[in-house]
C-alpha positions in Angstrom: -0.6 -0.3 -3.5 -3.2 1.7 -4.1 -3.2 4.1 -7.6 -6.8 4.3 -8.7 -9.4 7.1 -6.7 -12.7 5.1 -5.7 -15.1 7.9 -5.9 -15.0 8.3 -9.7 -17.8 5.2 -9.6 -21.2 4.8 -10.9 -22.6 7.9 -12.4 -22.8 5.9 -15.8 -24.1 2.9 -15.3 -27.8 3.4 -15.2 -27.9 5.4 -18.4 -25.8 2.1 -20.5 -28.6 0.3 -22.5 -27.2 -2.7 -23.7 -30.2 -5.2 -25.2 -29.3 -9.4 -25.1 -25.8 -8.8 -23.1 -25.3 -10.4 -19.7 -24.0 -7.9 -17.2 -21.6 -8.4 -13.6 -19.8 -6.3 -11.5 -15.6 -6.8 -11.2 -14.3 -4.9 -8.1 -10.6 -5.3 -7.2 -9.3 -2.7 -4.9 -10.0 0.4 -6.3 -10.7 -1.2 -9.9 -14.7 -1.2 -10.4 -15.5 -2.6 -13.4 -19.1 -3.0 -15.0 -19.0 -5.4 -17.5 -21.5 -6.3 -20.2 -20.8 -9.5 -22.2 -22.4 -12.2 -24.3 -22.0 -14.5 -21.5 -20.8 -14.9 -17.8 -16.9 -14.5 -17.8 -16.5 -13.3 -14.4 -13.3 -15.9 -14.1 -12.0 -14.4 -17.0 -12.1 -10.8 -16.2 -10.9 -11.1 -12.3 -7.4 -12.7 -13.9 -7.5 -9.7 -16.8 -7.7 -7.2 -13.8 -4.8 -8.4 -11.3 -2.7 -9.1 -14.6 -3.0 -5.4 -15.4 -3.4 -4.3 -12.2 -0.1 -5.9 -11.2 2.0 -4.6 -13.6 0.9 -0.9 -13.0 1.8 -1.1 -9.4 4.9 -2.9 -10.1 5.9 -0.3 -12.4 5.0 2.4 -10.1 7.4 0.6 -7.3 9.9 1.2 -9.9 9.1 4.4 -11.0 7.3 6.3 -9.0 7.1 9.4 -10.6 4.6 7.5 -13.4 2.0 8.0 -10.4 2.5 11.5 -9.9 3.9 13.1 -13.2 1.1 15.7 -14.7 3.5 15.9 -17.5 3.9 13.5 -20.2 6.9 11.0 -20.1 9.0 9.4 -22.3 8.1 6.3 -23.6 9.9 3.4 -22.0 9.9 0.7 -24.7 10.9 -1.7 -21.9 7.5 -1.4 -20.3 4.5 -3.6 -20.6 2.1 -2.5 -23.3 -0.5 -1.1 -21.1 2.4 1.4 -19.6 3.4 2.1 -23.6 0.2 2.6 -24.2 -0.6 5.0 -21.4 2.4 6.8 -21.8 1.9 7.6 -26.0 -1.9 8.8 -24.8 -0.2 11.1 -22.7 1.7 12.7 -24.5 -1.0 13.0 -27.5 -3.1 14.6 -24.6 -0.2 16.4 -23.0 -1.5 15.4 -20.1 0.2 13.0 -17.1 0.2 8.9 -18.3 -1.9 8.1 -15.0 -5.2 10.6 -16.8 -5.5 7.3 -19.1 -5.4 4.7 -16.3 -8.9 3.9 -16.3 -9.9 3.8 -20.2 -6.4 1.6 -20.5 -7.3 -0.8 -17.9 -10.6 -0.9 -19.3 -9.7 -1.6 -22.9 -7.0 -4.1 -22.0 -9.2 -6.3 -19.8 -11.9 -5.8 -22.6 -9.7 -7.0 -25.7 -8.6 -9.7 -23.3 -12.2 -11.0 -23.0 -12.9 -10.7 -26.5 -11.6 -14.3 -27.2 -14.4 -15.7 -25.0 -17.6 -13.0 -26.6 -18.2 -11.5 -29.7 -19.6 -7.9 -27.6 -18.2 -6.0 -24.9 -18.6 -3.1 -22.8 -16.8 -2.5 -20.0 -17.3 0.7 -17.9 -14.8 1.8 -15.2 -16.4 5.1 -13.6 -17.5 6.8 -16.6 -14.1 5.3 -19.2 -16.0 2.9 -21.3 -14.4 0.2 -24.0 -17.2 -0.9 -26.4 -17.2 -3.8 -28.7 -20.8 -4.4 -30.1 -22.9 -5.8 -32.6 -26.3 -3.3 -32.3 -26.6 0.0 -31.6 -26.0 1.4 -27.7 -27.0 4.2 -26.3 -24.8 5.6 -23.4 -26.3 8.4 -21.2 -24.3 11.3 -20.1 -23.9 12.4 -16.0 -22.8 16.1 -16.1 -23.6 16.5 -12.0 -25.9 19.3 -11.6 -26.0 20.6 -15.1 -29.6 20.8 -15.9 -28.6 18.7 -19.0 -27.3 16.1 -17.0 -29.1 12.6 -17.9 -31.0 14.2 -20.5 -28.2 13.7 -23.5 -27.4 10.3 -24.8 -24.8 9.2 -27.3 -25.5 7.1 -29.3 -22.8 4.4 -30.8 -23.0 2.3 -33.6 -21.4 -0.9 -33.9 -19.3 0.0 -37.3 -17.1 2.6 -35.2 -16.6 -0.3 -32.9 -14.2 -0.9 -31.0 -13.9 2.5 -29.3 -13.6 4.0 -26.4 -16.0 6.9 -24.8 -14.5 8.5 -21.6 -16.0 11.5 -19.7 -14.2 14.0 -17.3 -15.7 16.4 -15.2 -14.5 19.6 -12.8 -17.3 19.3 -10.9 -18.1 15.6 -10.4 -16.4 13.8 -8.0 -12.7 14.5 -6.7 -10.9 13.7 -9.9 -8.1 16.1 -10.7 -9.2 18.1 -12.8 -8.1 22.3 -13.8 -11.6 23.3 -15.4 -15.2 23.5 -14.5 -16.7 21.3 -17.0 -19.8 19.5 -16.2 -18.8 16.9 -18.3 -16.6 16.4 -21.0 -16.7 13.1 -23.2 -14.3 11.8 -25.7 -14.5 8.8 -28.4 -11.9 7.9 -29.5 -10.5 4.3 -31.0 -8.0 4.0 -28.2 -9.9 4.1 -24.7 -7.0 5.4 -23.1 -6.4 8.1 -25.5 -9.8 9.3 -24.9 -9.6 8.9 -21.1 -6.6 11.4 -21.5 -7.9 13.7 -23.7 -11.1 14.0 -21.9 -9.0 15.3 -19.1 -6.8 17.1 -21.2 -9.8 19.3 -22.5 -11.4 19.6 -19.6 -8.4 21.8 -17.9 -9.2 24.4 -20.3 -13.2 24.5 -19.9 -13.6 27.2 -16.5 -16.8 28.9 -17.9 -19.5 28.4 -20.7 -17.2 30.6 -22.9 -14.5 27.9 -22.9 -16.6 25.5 -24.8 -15.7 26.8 -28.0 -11.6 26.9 -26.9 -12.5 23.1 -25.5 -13.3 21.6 -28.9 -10.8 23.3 -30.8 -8.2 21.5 -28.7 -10.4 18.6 -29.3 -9.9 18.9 -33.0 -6.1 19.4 -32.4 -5.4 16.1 -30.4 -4.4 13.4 -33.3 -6.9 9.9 -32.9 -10.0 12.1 -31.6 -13.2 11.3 -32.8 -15.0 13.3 -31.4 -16.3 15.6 -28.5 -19.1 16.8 -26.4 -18.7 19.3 -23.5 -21.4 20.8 -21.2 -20.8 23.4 -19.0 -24.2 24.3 -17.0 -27.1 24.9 -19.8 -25.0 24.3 -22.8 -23.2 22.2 -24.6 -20.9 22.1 -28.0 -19.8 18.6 -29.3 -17.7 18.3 -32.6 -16.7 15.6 -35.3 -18.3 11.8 -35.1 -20.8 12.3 -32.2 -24.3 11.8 -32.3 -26.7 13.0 -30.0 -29.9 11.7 -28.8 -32.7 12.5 -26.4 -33.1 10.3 -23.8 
């Protein structure tokens, strides 16, 4: 079965700096995992992935309106916890449970190989779950913004772990209602900031929205913080730190 778009891929993964780590690749279908780690545990994250992986699309069998739904559901307290934990994302993002797929997938595999390494970053097209022990510095792809490559955030290891997740309206083919350039969310649950990133970027159409973008930002409960560029600007809000890079 296949419930993850491909094209949302590698935008990210030349602007992650992360110093001493050993890095490999984890593709799966449509999963496409970078993963950063203290040491090779390529084994380790393949069985992570088709766990997961496997109880999403057995879920979706069952319920197939999980796939589709750009409404929150209910939560099923019968589900497996990455479903639960999807489906309270979405419905602090008021968005659809399937907007967090990516930051949950890459935040369960990641807490799953953090009994074999002390760090971890794991980015899955622009969703990234970050466990670390020094200071990392993750660039941000806002397509054709002029912006775009030019703003890093940088995270520090005593928010870790925490999730950073970007959504765009005009990078890949994504749903997505606005016509952000990018929007990026930390938050401490990688799925809630997959969702939210989504969530905030329906409402960004023009440069004007930026303003309307962070205070729904503010409003979502487990937000961090925010950045959002549309075209030449950009407005962030609450624990974000912004470098040159």
């Amino acid at each position: 079965m296949s419930f993850l778009k491909a094209e949302k891929r590698t935008f990210y993964r030349e602007r992650i700096t992360a110093k001493d780590l050993v890095s490999f690749p984890i593709l799966i279908k449509e999963t496409d995992l970078l993963i950063f780690a203290d040491n090779q545990l390529k084994d380790e994250a393949n069985n992570s992935v088709f766990n997961y992986r496997h109880q999403l699309e057995d879920y979706i069998i069952k319920f197939p309106h999980f796939l589709d739904s750009l409404i929150p559901l209910p939560l099923d307290e019968s589900a497996p916890s990455i479903i639960q934990e999807m489906m309270r994302s979405a419905q602090l993002a008021q968005v659809g449970p399937m907007a967090s797929v990516a930051g949950a997938i890459a935040e369960f595999v990641g807490k799953d190989l953090l009994k074999h390494t002390k760090q971890i970053v794991i980015e899955n097209g622009g969703d990234i779950f970050i466990k670390i022990a020094k200071d990392l510095t993750i660039g941000v792809y806002a397509g054709n913004s002029p912006l775009s490559n030019t703003l890093g955030l940088k995270i520090s290891p005593d928010i870790t772990p925490v999730g950073v997740c970007t959504s765009s309206g005009t990078v890949g083919h994504s749903l997505s209602f606005g016509k952000s350039d990018a929007v990026t969310v930390i938050a401490r649950s990688t799925p809630l900031a997959d969702a939210a990133a989504t969530s905030i970027g329906n409402l960004v159409k023009e440069k004007k929205d930026i303003e309307s973008g962070l205070e729904r930002a503010k409003s979502i409960r487990g937000i961090q913080g925010a950045l959002i560029i549309v075209g030449d600007q950009f407005g962030a809000w609450g624990n974000v730190e912004i470098v040159s890079i």
